[in-house]
Biotite code that builds the C-alpha atoms (Angstrom):
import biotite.structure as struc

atoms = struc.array([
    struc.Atom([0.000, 0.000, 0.000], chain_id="A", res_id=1, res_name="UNK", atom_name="CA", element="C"),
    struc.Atom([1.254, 3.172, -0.445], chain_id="A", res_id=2, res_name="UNK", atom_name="CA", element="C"),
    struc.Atom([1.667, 6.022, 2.048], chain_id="A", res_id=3, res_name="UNK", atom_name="CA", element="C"),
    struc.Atom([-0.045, 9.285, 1.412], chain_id="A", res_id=4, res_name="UNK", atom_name="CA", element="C"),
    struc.Atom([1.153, 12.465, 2.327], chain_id="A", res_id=5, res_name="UNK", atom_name="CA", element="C"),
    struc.Atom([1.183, 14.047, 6.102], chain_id="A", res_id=6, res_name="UNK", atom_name="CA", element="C"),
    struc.Atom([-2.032, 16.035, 5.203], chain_id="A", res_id=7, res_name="UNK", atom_name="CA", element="C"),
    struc.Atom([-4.045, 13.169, 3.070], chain_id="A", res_id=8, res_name="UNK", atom_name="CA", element="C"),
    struc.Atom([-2.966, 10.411, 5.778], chain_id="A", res_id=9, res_name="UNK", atom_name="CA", element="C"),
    struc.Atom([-2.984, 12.191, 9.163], chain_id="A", res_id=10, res_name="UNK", atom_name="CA", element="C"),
    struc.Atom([-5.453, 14.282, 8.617], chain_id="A", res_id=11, res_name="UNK", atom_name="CA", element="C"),
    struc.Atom([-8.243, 13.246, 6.120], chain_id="A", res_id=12, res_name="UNK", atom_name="CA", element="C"),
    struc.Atom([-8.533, 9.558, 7.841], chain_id="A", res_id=13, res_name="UNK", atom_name="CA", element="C"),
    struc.Atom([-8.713, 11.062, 11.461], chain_id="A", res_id=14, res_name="UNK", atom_name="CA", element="C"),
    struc.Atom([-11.751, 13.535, 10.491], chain_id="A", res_id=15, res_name="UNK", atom_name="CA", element="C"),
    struc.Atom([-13.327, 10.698, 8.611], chain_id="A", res_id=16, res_name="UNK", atom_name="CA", element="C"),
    struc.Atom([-13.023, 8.239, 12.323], chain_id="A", res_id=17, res_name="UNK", atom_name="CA", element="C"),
    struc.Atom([-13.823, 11.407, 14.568], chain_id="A", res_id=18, res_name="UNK", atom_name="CA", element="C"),
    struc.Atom([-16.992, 12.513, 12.759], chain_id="A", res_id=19, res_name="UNK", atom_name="CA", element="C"),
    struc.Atom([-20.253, 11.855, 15.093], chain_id="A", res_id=20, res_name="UNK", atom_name="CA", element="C"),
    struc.Atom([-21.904, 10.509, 11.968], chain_id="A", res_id=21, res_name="UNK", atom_name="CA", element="C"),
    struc.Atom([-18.949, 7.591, 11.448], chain_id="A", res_id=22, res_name="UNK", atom_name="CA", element="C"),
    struc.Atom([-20.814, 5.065, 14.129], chain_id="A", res_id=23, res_name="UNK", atom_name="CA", element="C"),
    struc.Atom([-24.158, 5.477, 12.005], chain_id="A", res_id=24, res_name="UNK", atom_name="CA", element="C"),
    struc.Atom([-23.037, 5.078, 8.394], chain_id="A", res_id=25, res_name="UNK", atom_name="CA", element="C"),
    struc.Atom([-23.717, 2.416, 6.679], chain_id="A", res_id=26, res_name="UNK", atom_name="CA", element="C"),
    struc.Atom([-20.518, 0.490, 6.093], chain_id="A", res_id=27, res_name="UNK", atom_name="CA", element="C"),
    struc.Atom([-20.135, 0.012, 2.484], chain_id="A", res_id=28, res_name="UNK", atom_name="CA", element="C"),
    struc.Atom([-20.588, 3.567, 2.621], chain_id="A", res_id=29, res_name="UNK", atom_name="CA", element="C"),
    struc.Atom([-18.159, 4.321, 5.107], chain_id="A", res_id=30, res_name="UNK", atom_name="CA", element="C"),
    struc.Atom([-15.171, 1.689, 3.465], chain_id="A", res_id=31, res_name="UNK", atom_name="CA", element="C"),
    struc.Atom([-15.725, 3.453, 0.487], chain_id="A", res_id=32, res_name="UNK", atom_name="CA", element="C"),
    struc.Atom([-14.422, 6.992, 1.379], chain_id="A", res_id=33, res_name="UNK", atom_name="CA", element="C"),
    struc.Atom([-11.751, 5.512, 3.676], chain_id="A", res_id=34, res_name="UNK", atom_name="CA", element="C"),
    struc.Atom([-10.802, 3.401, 0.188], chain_id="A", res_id=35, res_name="UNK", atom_name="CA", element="C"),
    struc.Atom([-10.565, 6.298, -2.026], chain_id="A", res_id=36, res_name="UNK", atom_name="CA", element="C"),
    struc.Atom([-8.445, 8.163, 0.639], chain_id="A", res_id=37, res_name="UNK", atom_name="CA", element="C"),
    struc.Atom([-6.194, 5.480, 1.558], chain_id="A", res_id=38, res_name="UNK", atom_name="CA", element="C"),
    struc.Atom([-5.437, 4.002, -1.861], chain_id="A", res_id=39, res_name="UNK", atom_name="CA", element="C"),
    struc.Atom([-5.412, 7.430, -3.446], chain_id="A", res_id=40, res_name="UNK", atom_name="CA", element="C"),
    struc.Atom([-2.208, 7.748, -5.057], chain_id="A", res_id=41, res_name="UNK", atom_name="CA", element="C"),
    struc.Atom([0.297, 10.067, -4.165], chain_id="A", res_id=42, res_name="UNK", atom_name="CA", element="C"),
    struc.Atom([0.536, 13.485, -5.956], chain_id="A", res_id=43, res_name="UNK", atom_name="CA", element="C"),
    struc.Atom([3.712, 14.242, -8.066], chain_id="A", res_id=44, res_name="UNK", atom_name="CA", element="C"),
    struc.Atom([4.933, 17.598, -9.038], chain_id="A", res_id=45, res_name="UNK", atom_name="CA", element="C"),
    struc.Atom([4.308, 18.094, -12.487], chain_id="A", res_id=46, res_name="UNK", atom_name="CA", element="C"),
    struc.Atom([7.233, 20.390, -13.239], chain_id="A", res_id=47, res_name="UNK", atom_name="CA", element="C"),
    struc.Atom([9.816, 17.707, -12.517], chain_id="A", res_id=48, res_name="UNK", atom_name="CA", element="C"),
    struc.Atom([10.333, 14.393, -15.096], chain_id="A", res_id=49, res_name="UNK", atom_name="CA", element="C"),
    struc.Atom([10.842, 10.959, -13.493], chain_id="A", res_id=50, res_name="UNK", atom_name="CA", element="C"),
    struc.Atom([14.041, 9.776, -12.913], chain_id="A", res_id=51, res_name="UNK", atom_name="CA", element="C"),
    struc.Atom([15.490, 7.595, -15.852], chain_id="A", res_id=52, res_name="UNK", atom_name="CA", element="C"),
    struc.Atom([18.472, 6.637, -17.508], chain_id="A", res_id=53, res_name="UNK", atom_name="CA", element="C"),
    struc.Atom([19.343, 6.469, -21.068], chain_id="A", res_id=54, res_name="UNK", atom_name="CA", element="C"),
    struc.Atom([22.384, 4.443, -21.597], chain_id="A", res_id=55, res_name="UNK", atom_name="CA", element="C"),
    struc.Atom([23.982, 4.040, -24.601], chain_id="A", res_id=56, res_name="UNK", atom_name="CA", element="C"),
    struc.Atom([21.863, 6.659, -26.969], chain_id="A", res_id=57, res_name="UNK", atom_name="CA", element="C"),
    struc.Atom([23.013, 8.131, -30.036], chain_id="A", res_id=58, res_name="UNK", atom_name="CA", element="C"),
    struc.Atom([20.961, 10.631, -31.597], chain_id="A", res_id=59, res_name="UNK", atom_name="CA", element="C"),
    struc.Atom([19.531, 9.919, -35.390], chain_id="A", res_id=60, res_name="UNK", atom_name="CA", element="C"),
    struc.Atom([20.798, 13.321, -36.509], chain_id="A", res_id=61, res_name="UNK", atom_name="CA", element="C"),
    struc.Atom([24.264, 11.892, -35.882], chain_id="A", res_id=62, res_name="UNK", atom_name="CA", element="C"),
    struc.Atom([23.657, 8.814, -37.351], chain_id="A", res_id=63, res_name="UNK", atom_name="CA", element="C"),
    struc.Atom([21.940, 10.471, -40.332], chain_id="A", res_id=64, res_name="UNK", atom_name="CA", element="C"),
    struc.Atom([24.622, 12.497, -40.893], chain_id="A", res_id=65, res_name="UNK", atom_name="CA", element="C"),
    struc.Atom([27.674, 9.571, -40.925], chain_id="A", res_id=66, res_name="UNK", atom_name="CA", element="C"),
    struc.Atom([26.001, 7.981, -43.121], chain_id="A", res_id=67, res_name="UNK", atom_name="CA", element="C"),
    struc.Atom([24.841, 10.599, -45.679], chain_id="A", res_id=68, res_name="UNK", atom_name="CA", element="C"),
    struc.Atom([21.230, 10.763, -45.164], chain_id="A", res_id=69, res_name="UNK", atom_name="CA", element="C"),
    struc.Atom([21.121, 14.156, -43.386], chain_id="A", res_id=70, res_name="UNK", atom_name="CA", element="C"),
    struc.Atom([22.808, 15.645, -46.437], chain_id="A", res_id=71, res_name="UNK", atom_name="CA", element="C"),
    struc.Atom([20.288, 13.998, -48.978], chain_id="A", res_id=72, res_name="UNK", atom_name="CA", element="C"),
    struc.Atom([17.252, 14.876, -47.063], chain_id="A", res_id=73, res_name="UNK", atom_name="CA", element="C"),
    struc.Atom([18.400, 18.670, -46.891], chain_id="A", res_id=74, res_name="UNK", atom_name="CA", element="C"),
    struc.Atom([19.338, 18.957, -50.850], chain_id="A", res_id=75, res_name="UNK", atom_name="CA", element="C"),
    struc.Atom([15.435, 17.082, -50.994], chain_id="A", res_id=76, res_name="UNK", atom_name="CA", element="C"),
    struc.Atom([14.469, 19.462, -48.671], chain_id="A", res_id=77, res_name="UNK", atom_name="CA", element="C"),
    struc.Atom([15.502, 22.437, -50.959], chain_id="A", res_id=78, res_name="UNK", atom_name="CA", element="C"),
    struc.Atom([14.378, 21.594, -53.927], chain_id="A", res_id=79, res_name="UNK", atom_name="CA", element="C"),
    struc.Atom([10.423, 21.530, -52.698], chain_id="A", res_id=80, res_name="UNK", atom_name="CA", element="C"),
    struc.Atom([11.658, 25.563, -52.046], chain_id="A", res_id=81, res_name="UNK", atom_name="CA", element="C"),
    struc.Atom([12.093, 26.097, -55.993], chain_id="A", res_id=82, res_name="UNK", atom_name="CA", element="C"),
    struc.Atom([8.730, 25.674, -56.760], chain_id="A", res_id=83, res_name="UNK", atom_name="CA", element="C"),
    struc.Atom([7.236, 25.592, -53.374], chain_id="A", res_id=84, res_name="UNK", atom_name="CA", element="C"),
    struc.Atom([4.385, 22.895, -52.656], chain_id="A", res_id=85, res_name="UNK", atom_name="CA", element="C"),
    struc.Atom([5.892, 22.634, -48.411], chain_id="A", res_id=86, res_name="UNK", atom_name="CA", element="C"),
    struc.Atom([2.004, 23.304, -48.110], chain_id="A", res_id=87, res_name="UNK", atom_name="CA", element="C"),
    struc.Atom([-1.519, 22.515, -49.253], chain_id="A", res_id=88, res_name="UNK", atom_name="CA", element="C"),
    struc.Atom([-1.666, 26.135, -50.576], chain_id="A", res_id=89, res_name="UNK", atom_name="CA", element="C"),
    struc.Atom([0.890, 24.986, -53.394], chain_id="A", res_id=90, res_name="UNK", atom_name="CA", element="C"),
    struc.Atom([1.708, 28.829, -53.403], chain_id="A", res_id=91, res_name="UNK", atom_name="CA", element="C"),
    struc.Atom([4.694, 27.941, -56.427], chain_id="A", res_id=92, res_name="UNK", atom_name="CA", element="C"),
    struc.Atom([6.428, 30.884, -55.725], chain_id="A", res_id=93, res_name="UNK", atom_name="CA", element="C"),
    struc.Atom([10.653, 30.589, -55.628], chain_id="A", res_id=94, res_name="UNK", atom_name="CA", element="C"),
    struc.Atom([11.577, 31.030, -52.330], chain_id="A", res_id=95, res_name="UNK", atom_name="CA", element="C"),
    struc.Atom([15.269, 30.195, -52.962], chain_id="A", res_id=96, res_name="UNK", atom_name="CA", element="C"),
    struc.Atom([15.215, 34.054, -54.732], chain_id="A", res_id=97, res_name="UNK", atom_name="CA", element="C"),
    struc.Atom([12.897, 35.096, -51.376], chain_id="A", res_id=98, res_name="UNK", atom_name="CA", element="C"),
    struc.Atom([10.040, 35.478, -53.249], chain_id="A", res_id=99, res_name="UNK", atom_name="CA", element="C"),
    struc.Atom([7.367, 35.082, -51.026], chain_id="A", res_id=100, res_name="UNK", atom_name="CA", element="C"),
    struc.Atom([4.110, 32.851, -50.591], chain_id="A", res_id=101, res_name="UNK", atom_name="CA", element="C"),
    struc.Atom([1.034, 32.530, -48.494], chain_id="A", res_id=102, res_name="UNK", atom_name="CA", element="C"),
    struc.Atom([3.536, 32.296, -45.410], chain_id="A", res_id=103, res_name="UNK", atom_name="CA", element="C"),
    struc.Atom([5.112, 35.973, -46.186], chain_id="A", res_id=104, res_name="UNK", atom_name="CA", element="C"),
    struc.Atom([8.145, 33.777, -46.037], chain_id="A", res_id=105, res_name="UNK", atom_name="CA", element="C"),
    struc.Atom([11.468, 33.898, -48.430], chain_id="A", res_id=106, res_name="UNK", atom_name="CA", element="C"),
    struc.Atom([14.763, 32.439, -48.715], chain_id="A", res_id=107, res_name="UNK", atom_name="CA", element="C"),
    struc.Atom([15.059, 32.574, -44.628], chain_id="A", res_id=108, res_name="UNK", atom_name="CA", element="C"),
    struc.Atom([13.327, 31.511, -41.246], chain_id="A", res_id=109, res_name="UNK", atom_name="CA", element="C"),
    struc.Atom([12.146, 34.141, -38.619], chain_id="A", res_id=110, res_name="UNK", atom_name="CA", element="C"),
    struc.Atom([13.091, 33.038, -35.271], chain_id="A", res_id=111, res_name="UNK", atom_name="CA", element="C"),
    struc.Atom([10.925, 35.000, -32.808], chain_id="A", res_id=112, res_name="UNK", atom_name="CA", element="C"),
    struc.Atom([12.785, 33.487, -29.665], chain_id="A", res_id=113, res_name="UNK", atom_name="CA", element="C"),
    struc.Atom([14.865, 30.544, -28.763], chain_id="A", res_id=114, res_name="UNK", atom_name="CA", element="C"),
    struc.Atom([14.748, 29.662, -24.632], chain_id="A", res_id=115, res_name="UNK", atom_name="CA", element="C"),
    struc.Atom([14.341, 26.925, -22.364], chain_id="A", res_id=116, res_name="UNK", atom_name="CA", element="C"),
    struc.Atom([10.637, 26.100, -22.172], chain_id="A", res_id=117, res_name="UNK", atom_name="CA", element="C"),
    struc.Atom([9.267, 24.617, -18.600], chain_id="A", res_id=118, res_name="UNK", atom_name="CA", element="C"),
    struc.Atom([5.884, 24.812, -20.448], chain_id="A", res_id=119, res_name="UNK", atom_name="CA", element="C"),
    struc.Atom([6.168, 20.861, -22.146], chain_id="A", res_id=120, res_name="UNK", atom_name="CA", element="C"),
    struc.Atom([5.180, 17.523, -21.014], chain_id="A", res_id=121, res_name="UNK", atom_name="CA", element="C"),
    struc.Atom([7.556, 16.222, -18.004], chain_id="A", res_id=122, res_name="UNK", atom_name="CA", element="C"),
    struc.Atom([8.770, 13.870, -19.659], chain_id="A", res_id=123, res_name="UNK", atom_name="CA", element="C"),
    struc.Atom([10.278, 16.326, -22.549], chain_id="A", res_id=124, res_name="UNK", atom_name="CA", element="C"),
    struc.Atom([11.098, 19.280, -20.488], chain_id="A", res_id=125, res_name="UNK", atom_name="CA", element="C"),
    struc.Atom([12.921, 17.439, -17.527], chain_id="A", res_id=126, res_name="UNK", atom_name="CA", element="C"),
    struc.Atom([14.941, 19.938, -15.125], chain_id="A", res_id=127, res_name="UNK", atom_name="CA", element="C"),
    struc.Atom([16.627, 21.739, -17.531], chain_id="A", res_id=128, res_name="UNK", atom_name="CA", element="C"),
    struc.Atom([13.866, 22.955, -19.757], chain_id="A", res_id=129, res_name="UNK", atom_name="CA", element="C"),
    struc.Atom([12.943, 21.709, -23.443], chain_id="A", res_id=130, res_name="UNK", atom_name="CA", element="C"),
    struc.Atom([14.793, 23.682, -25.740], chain_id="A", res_id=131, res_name="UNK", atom_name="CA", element="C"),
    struc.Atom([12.484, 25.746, -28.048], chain_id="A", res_id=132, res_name="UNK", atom_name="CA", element="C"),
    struc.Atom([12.822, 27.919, -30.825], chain_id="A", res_id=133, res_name="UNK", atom_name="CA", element="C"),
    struc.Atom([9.458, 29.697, -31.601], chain_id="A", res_id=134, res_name="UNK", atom_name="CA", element="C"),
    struc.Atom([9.591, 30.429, -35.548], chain_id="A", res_id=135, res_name="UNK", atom_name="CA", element="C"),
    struc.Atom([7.222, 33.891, -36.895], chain_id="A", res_id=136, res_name="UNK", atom_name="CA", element="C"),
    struc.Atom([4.772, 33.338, -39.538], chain_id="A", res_id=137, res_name="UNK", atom_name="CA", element="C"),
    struc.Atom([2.460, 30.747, -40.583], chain_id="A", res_id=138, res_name="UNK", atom_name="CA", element="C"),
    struc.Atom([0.825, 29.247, -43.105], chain_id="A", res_id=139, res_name="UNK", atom_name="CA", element="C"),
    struc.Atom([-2.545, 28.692, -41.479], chain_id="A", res_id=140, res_name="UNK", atom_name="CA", element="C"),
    struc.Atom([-4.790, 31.302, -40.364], chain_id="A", res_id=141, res_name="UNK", atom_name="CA", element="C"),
    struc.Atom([-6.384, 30.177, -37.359], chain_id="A", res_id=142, res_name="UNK", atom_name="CA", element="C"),
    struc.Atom([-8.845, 32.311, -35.735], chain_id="A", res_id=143, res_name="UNK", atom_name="CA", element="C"),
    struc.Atom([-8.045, 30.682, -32.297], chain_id="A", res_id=144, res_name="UNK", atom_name="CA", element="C"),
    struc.Atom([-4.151, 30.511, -32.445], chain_id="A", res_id=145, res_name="UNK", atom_name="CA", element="C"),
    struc.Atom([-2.451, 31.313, -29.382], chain_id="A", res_id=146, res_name="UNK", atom_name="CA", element="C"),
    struc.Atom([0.355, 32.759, -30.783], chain_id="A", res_id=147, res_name="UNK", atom_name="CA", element="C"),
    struc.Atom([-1.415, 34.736, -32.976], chain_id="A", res_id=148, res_name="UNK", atom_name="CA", element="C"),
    struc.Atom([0.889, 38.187, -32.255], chain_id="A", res_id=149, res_name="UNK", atom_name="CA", element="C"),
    struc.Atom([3.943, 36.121, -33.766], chain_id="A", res_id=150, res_name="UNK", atom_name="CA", element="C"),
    struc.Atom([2.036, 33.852, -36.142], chain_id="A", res_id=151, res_name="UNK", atom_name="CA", element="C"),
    struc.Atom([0.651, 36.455, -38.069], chain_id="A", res_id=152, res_name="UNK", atom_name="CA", element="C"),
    struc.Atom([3.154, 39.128, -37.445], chain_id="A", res_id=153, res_name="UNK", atom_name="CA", element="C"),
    struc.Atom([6.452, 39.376, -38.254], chain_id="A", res_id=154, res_name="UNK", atom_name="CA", element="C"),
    struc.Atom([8.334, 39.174, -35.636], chain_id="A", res_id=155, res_name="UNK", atom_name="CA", element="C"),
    struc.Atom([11.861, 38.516, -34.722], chain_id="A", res_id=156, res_name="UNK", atom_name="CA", element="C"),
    struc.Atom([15.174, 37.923, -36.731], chain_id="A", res_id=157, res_name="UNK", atom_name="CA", element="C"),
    struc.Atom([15.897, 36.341, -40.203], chain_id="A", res_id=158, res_name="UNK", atom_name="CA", element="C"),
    struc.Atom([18.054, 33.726, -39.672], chain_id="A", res_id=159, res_name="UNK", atom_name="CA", element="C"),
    struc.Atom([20.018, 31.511, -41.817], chain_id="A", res_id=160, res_name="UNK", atom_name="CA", element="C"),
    struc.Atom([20.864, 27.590, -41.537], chain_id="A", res_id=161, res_name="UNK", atom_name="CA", element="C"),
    struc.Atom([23.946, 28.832, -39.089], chain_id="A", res_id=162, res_name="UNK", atom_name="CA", element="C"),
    struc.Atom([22.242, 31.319, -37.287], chain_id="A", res_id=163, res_name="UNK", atom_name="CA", element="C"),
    struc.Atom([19.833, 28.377, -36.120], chain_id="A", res_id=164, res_name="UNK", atom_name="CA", element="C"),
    struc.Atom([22.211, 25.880, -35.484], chain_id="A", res_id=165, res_name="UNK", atom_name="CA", element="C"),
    struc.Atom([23.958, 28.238, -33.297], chain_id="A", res_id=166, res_name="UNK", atom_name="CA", element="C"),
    struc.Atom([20.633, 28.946, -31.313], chain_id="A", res_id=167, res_name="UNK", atom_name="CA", element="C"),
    struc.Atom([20.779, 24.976, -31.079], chain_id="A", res_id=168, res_name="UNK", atom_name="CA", element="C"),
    struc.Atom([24.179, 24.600, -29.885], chain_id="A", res_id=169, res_name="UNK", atom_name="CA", element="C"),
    struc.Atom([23.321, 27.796, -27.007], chain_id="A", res_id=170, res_name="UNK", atom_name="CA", element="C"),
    struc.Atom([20.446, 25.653, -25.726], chain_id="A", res_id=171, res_name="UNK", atom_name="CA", element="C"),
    struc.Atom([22.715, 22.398, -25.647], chain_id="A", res_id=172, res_name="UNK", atom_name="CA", element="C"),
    struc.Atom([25.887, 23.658, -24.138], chain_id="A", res_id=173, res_name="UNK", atom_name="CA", element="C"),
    struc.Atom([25.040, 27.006, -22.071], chain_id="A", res_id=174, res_name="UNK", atom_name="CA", element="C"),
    struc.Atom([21.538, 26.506, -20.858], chain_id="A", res_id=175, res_name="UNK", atom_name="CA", element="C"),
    struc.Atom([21.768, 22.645, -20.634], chain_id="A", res_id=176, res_name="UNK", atom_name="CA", element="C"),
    struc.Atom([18.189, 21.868, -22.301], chain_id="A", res_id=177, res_name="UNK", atom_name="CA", element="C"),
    struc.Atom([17.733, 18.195, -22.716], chain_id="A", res_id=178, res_name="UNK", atom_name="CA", element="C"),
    struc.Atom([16.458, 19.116, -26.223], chain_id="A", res_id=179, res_name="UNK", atom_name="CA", element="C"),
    struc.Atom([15.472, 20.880, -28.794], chain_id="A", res_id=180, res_name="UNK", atom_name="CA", element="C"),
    struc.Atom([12.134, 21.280, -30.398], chain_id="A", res_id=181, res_name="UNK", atom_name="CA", element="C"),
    struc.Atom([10.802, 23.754, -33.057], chain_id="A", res_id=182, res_name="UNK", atom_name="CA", element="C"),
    struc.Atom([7.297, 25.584, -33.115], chain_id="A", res_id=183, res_name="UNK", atom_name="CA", element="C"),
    struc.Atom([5.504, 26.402, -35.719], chain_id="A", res_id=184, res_name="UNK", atom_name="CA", element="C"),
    struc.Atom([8.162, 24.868, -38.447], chain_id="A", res_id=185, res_name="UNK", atom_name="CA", element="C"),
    struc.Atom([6.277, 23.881, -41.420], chain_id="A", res_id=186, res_name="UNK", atom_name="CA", element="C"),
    struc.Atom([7.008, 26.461, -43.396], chain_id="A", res_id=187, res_name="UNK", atom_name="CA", element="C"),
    struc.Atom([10.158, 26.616, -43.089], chain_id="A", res_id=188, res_name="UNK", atom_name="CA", element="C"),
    struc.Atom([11.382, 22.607, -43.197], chain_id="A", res_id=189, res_name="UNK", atom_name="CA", element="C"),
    struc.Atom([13.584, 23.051, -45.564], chain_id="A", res_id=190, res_name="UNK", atom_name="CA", element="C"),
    struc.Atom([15.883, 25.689, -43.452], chain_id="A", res_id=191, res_name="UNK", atom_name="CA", element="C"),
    struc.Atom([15.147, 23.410, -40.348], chain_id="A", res_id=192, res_name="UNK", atom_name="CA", element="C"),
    struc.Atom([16.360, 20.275, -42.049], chain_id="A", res_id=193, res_name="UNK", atom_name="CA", element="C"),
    struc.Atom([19.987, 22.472, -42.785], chain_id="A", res_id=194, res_name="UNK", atom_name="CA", element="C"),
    struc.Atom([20.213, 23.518, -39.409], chain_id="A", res_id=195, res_name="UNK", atom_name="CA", element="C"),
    struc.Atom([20.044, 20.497, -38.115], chain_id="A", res_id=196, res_name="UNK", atom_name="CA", element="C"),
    struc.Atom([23.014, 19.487, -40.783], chain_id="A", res_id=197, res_name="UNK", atom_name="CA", element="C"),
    struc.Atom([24.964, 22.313, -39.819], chain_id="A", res_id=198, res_name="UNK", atom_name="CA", element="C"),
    struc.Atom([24.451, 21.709, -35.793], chain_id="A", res_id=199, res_name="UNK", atom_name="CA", element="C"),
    struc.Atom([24.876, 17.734, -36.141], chain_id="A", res_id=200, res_name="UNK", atom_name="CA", element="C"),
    struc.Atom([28.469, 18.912, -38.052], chain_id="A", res_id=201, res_name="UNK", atom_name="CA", element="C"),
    struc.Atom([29.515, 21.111, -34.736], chain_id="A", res_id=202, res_name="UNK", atom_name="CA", element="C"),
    struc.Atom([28.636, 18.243, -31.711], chain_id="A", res_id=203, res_name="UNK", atom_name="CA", element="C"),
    struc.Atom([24.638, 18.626, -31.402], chain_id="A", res_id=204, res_name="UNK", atom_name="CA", element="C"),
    struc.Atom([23.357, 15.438, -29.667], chain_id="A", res_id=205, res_name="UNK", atom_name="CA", element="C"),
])
């Protein structure tokens, strides 16, 4: 059985045992609440992951790029950009010459902000913080989009391949993020797919 904290155990069962009404309920009744209290399991903070262990993990960006799938994906990536079809809007435009689409996006990606983000599932954000990078513009205009003041505005800095895989390397070596994720990145796969060429050629794991 498992032991509940001081104020579920000490406390809850006690007020159930002392109440004047305890001698005259019916039993089922009465085994029922002292059930759900006692076998109540106990509340974990949802800010920190489980412990685990991860032993002998090498990351597919790493193994992509050794042996020469990274690189093929990327020049796949870029050739979608010619005559771009990334989306169901099939906007055709050239974005390698930064002409620009539905997205109001050209040649390169608008990173709004790059941080650790406490925000994500336990599991992903852990007790360093999930590494995000929050790109500007969108393809999609959704009436009930949170983000709706970067989404649809441009904000933030135009950023090549490098420029992102440095953001990536910040989050990996200074701030200690256990990993990196991207938001809003459909737009802009194709300068997503280089950065994580470029990063996976400086150490990003």
């Amino acid at each position: 059985m498992t032991r509940l904290s001081l104020t579920e155990q000490d406390i809850c069962i006690p007020a159930i045992l002392a109440s004047p009404t305890f001698p005259v309920m019916q039993s089922s009744s009465a085994l029922r609440c002292l059930r759900r209290v006692i076998l109540r399991p106990p509340l974990r903070p949802l800010h920190l992951a489980p412990p685990f262990i991860v032993e002998d993990y090498r990351p597919v960006a790493q193994d992509s790029l050794a042996t020469g799938a990274l690189q093929e994906k990327n020049r796949r990536a870029w050739e979608h950009m010619r005559e771009c079809r990334l989306c169901p809007r099939d906007c055709g435009v050239d974005r390698t010459r930064d002409v620009r689409g539905a997205c109001n996006t050209g040649l390169k990606a608008v990173v709004s902000s790059a941080f650790p983000h406490y925000g994500e599932e336990s599991v992903l954000q852990g007790w360093n913080g999930s590494g995000t990078i929050f790109f500007s513009l969108c393809n999609l205009r959704c009436v009930f989009c949170q983000n709706w003041d970067i989404s649809q505005r441009k904000q933030g800095w135009e950023l090549d391949a490098e420029g992102i895989a440095d953001l990536m390397m910040k989050l990996q070596d200074e701030t200690k993020c256990h990993n990196v994720n991207f938001v809003t990145p459909e737009h802009v796969v194709p300068q997503v797919v280089e950065a994580i060429l470029v990063a996976a050629k400086k150490g990003f794991k």
